[in-house]
N, C-alpha and C positions, 0 to 999 in steps of 0.2 A: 504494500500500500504506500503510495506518495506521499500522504498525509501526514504529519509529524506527529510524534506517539507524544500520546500524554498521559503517565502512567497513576496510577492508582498512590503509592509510595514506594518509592525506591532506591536504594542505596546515593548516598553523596558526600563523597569524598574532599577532603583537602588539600591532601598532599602532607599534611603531618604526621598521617597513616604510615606512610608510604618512611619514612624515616627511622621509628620502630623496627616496622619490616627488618628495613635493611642494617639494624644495629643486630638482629637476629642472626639475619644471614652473613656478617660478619663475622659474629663470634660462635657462628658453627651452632646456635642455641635453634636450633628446629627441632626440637625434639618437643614430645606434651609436657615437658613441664622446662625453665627457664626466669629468668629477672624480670621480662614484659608480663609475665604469668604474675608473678609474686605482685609486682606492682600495680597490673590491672587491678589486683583485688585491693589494695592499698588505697589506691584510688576513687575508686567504687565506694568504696566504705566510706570515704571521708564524705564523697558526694553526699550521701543517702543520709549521713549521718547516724551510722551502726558499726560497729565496733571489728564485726568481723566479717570476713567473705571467702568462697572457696565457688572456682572462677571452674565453669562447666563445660562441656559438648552442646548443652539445648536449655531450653528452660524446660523442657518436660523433664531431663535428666532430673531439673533440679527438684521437681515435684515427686519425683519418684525413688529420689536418695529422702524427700523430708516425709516420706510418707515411712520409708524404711528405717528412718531413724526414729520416726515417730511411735513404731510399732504394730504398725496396720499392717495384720494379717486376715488370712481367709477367714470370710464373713463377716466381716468388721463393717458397720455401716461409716459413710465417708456422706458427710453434704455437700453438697456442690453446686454452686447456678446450672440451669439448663441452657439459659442464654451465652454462651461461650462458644470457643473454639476447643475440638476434641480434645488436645494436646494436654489442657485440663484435665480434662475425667480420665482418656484410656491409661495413665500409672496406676491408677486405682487398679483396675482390672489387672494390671500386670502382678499386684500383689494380691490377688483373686480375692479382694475386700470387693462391698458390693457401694456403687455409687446410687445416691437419691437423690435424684432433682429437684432444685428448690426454685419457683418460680420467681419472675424480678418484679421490682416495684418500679411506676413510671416517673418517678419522683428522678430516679440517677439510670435507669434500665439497669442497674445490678441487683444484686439477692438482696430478697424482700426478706426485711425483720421479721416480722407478721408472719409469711410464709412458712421460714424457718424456726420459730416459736411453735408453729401445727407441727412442725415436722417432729421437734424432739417428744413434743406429745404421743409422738406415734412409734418412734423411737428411742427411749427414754438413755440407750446402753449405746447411742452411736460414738463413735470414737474420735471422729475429727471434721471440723469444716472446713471445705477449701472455700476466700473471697475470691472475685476475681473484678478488676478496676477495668469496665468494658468500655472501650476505644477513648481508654486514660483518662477516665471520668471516674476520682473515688466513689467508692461506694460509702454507704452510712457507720461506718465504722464505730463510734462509740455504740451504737446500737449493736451490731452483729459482735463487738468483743464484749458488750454486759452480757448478753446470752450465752457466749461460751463461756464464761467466768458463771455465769450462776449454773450451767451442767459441766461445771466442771471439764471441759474437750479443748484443745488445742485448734487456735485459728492459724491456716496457712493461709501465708495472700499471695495469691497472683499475680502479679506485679508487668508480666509480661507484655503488657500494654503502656502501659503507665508509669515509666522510669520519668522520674522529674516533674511529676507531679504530686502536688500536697494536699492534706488534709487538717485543718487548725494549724497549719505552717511546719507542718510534720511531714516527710517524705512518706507514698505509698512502696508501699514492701518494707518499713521497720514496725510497721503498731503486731503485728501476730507474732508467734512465736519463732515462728521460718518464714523469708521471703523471696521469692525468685524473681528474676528479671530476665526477659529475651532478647538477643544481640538478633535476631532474624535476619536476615536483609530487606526487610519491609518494616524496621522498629525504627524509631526514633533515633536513633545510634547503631548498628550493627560492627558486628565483627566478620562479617559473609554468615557465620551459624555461630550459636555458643549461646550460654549464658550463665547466670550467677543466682549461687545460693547465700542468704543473709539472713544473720541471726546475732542477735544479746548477746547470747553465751557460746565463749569460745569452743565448749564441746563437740557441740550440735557440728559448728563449720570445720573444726579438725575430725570427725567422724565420716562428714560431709566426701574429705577431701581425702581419708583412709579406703572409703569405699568407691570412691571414681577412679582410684587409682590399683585397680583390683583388690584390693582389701590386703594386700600383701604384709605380713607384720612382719614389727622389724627386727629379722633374724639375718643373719650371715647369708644363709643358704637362702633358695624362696622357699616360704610356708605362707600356707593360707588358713586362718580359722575359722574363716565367714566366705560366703561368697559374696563376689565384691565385682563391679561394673568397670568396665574404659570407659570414662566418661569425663575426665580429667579436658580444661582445654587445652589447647597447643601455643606456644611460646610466639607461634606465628601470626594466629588471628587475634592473640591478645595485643599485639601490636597494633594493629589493625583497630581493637577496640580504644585503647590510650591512646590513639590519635583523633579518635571521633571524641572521646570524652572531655578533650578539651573545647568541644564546638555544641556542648549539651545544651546549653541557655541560648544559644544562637539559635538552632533547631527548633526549640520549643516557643520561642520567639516566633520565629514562621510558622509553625505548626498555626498555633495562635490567630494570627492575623488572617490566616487562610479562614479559620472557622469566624472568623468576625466579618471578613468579606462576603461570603457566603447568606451569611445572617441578616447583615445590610440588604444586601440586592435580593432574597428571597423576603424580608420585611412586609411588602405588601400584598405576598399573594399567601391567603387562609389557610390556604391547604395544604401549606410547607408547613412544616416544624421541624428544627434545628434538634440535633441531639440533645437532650437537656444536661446542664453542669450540676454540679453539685454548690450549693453557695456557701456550705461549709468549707470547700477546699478548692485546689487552685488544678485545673485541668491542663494536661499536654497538648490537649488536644489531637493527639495521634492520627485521630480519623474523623472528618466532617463527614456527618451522616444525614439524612433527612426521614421523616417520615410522611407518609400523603396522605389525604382525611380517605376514609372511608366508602363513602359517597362521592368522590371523585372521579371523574370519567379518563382521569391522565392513571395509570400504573405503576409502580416502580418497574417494572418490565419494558414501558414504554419510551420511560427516561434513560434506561441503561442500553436500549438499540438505540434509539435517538442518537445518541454520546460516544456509540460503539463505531456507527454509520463514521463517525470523524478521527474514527483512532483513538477515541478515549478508553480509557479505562475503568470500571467502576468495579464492584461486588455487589450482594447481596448483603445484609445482615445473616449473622451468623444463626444457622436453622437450629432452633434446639433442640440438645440433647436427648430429651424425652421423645421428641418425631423419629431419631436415625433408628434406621432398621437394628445396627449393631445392640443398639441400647433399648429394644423394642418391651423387654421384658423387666425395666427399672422402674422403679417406684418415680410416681413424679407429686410433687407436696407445692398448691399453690392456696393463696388467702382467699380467695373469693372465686368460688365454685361455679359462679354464673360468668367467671374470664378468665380467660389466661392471657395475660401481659405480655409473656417471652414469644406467643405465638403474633400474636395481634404484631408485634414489633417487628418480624420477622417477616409477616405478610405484608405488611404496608412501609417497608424501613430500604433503604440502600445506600453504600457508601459513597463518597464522591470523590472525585481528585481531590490527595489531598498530600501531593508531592512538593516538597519544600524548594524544588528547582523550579517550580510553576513561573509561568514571568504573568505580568498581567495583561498583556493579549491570549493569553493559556485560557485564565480564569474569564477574563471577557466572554473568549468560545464557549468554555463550558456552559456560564451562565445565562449568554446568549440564547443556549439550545435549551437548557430546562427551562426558563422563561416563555420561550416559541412553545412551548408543547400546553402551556396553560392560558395564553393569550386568545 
């Protein structure tokens, strides 16, 4: 196609990447672990403002070492939004614990308090809830931590959306017990793949980072006493990551400004609605999304061929978990019997361009063409 691509989000580099790299490939440090490793997590940490970190393969790895250090075994009920992306729930499954679905509230589209208060009702012995901060918008957090605190369960947050963004002026991924973040190549920052596990307690991240590294203890010969994951990052893309980290506030800067352009120029027509923020906390904005009224004769289906038709790029909202076939047979736990939220968002919801190399003839097009379709 002729057309100039304009992608949904995607990797943007500086050139200070590029410098890491090559102190690695210097001193022969390509191997998964190195000084760019040690100090990615150094780094990280200060950002976030937590004490410790142990620097991964994925952000699922890191959901799937804090569920293993958590202790979630077979039949263990695990909470979790529906509204997310897989990546989320299938660790659950890999430590054959069983995930339940908790429906979202329209207040942030994350996990409904309410929801999850019916949930424990019904599961009074469940072991752990995973949050997750959907398209870097916190979620209600003093809420969802007084609930785990009063059953007693351990909150992981998911963070993999949402690196650099706050809640009461607090970073998401430090208020739970474990927190992960995603380097993706479509995150706010990337490393190409990889991601980071954070926590309080120095245990938890040298546990973390005994188990990525095959669990191998520290004997002369190898011995193993646990089985234990590759899931360690590499010296290389941590480089890769310490050069984006220094352009974190820049990113989220743009991020920002995209979703407030967006907001302006869809202003006058009804039947737009802007992803909604949280006014307790400060969004990264990661992904401008919109939703359509109902009654509406325009589609998200119609806006996303429209946008396709000129080389754009969009998604869907993320399908809930409770709909995939895979997860056909999960408990799903929503507050009001007469709706489901995570579905309604999902039928009427899609993402927009929301790439930080956008120029503003980019965003003109864009909003040109959703504009055209409701005029």
């Amino acid at each position: 196609m002729d057309k100039k691509r304009i992608y949904l989000s995607c990797p943007t580099m500086h050139g200070d990447e590029q410098k890491f790299v090559q102190e690695a490939f210097d001193t022969n440090w390509v191997a998964p672990l190195g000084p760019n490793v040690n100090a990615f997590e150094k780094e990280m940490a200060e950002y976030v403002g937590i004490s410790h970190a142990s620097a991964l393969s994925a952000g699922t790895a890191a959901i799937h070492l804090a569920l293993r250090i958590l202790g979630i075994g077979e039949g263990d009920v695990v909470f979790v939004p529906s509204l997310t992306f897989s990546a989320t729930c299938n660790p659950i499954v890999y430590e054959k614990a069983v995930p339940v679905f908790i429906d979202s509230e329209r207040d942030t589209w994350n996990m409904s308090p309410k929801a999850l208060e019916k949930a424990f009702q019904k599961y009074p012995n469940a072991k752990a809830v995973i949050a997750v901060h959907l398209y870097g918008t916190p979620a209600k957090l003093d809420e969802l931590l007084a609930i785990c605190k009063e059953h007693n369960v351990p909150l992981i947050e998911d963070a993999a959306e949402s690196l650099g963004s706050t809640y009461k002026g607090k970073h998401t991924g430090t208020f739970g017990k474990i927190g992960i973040y995603s380097f993706n190549g479509n995150k706010i920052i990337t490393t190409s793949g990889g991601g980071m596990l954070v926590s309080g307690e120095e245990e938890i991240t040298k546990q973390a980072t005994f188990l990525a590294t095959q669990a191998r203890d520290p004997a002369r010969h190898y011995q193993h006493s646990q089985i234990g994951f590759n899931y360690r990052m590499s010296n290389v893309t941590a480089g890769i990551g310490r050069g984006q980290l220094l352009h974190m506030e820049e990113h989220k800067a743009l991020k920002k400004a995209i979703y407030q352009r967006y907001k302006e120029a869809f202003s006058d027509i009804p039947q737009i609605a802007m992803n909604p923020l949280n006014a307790c906390g400060d969004a990264n904005n990661w992904l401008s999304c919109i939703t359509i009224a109902q009654d509406c004769k325009v589609t998200p289906d119609m806006v996303m061929d429209a946008l396709a038709e000129e080389n754009i790029e969009t998604r869907p909202i993320w399908k809930p978990m409770h709909l995939q076939p895979v997860f056909a047979d999960c408990d799903f736990i929503r507050d009001n019997e007469a709706e489901c939220v995570s579905e309604d968002i999902f039928n009427r919801g899609l993402c927009l361009p929301s790439d930080i190399k956008n120029t503003d003839e980019d965003m003109e097009l864009i909003i040109r063409i959703v504009r055209g379709l409701f005029a």
